[in-house]
Residue frames relative to the residue before (quaternion, step in Angstrom):
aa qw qx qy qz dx dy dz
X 1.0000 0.0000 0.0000 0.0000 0.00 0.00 0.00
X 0.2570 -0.8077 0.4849 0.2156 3.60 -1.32 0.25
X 0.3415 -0.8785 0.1910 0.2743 2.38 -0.51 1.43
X 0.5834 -0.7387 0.0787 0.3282 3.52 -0.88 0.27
X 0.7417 0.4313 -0.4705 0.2061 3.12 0.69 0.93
X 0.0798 0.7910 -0.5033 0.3386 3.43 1.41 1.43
X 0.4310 -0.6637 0.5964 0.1345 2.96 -1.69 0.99
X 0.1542 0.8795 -0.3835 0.2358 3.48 -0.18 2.12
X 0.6482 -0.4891 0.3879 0.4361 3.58 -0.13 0.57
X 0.1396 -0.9251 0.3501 0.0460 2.98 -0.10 0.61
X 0.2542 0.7852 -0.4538 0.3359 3.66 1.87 -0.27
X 0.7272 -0.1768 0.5249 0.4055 3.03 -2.15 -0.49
X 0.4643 -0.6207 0.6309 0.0332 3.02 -1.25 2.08
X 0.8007 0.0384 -0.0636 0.5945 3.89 0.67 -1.19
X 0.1399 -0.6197 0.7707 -0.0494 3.78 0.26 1.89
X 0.6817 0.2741 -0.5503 0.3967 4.29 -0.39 0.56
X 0.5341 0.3625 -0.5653 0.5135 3.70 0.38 0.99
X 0.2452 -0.8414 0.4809 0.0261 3.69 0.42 1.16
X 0.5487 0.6897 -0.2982 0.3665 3.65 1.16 -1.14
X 0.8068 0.1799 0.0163 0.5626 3.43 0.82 -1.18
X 0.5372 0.7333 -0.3826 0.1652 3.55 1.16 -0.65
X 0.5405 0.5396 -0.4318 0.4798 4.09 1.33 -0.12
X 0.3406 0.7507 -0.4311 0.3670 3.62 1.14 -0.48
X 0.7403 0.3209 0.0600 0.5877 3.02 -0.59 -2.65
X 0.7723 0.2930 -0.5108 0.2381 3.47 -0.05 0.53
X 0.6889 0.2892 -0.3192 0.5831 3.12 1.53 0.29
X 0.4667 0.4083 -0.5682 0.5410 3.49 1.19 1.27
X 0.7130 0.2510 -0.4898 0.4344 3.72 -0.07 -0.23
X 0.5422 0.4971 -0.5421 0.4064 3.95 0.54 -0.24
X 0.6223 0.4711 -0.4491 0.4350 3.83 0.46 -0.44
X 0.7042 0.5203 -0.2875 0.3882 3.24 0.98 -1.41
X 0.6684 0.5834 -0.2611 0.3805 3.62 1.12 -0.80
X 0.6498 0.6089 -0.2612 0.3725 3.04 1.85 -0.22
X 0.3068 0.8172 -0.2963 0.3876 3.06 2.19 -0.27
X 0.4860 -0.6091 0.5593 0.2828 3.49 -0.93 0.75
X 0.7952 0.3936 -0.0320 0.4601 3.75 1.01 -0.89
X 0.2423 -0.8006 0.5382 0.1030 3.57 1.32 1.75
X 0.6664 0.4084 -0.5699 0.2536 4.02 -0.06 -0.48
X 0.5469 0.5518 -0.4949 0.3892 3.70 1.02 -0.24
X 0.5966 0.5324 -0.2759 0.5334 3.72 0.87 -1.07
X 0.7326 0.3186 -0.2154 0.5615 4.04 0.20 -0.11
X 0.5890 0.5958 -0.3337 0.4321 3.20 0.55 0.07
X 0.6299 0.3641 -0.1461 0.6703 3.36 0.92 -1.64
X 0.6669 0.4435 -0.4184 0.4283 4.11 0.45 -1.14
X 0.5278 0.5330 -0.4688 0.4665 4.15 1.18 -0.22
X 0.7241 0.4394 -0.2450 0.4718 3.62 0.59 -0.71
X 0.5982 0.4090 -0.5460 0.4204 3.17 0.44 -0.53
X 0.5738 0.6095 -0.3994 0.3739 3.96 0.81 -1.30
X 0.7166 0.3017 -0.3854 0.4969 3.74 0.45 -0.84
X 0.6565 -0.4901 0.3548 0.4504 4.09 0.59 -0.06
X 0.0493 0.7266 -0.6647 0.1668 4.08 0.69 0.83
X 0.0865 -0.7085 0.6880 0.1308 3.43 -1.03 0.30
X 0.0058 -0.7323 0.6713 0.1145 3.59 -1.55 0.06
X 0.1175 -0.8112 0.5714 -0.0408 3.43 -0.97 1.17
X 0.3727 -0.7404 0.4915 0.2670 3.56 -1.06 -0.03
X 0.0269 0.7926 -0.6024 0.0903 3.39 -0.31 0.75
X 0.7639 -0.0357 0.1263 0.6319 3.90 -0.67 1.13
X 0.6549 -0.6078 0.3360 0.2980 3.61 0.17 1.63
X 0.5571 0.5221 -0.5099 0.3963 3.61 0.93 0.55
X 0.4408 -0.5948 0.6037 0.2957 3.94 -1.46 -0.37
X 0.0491 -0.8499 0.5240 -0.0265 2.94 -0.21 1.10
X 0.1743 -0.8150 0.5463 0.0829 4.06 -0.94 1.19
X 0.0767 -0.6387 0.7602 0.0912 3.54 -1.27 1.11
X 0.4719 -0.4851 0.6909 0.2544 3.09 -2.00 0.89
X 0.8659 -0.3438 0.2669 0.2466 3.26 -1.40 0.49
X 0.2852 -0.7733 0.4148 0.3854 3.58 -0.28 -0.10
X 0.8383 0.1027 -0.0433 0.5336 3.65 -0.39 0.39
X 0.5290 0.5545 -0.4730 0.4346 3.44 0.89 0.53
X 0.7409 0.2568 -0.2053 0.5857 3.96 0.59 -0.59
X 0.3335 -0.5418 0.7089 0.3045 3.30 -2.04 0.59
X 0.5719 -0.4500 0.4643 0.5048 3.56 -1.04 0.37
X 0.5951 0.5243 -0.5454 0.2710 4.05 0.02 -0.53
X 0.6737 0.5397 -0.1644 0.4774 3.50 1.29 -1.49
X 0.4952 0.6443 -0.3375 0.4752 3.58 1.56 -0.54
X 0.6741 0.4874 -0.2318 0.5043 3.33 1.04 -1.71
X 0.5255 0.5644 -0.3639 0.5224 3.86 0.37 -1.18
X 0.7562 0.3070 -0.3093 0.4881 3.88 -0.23 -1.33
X 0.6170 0.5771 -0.3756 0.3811 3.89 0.22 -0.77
X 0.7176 0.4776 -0.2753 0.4256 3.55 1.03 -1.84
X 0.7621 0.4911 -0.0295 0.4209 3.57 0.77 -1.60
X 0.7326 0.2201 -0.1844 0.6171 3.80 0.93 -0.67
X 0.8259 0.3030 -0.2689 0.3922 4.00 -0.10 -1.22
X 0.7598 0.3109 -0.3419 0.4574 3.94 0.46 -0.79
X 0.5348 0.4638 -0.6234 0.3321 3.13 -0.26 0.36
X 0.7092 0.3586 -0.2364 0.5591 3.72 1.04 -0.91
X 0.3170 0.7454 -0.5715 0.1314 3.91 0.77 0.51
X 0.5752 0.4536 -0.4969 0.4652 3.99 0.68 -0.43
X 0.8625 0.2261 -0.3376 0.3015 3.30 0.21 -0.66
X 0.5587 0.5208 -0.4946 0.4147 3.52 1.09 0.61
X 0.4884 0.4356 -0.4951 0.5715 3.61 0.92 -0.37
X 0.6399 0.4629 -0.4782 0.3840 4.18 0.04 -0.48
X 0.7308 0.4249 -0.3132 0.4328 3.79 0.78 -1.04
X 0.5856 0.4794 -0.4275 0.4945 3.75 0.88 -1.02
X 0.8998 0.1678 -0.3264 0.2359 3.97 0.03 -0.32
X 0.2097 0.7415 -0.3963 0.4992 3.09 1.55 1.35
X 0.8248 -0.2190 -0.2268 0.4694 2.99 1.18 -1.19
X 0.1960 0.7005 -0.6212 0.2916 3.15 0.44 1.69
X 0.4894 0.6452 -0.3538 0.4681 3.43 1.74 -0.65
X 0.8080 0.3917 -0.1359 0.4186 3.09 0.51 -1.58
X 0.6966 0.3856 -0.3065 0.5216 3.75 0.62 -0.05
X 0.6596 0.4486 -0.3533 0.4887 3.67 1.08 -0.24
X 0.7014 0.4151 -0.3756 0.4412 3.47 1.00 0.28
X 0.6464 0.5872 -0.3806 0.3042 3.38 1.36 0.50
X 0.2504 0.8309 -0.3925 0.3046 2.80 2.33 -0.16
């Protein structure tokens, strides 16, 4: 693993999920810009197991993996890694939901 405070490309960990892969590469670069890398490793862990993010109705929109979490472990990752950083993930998802819904 790397660890997390190395200086690393940062793009899409799995650029061969092509569908979504311009997304996560300008969500974890926002995220990487965060003073606080555990938010940026966190989402770059998911993307590795296959997280997806889509637009739907100019928002960004995040699935946990398929078949890789029970919803308890879903809840656990949500309480402990994502809400605490919700202001500034609702700020990045409509950055680029902004920016990718106007290339439509």
């Amino acid at each position: 693993m790397i660890p997390p405070n190395s200086q690393t490309n940062h793009g899409d960990p799995r650029s061969d999920l092509k569908e979504d892969s311009h997304l996560w590469r300008d969500t974890l670069d926002l995220m990487h810009e965060h003073k606080d890398l555990m938010l940026y490793w966190t989402f770059h862990g998911l993307r590795v197991l296959g997280a997806s993010l889509s637009i739907e109705k100019n928002s960004l929109i995040f699935m946990f993996p398929e078949d890789e979490y029970d919803e308890e472990r879903k809840v656990h990752i949500r309480k402990k890694y994502i809400y605490p950083y919700k202001d500034v993930i609702k700020d990045i998802f409509k950055e680029i939901a902004l920016k990718h819904a106007s290339k439509k």
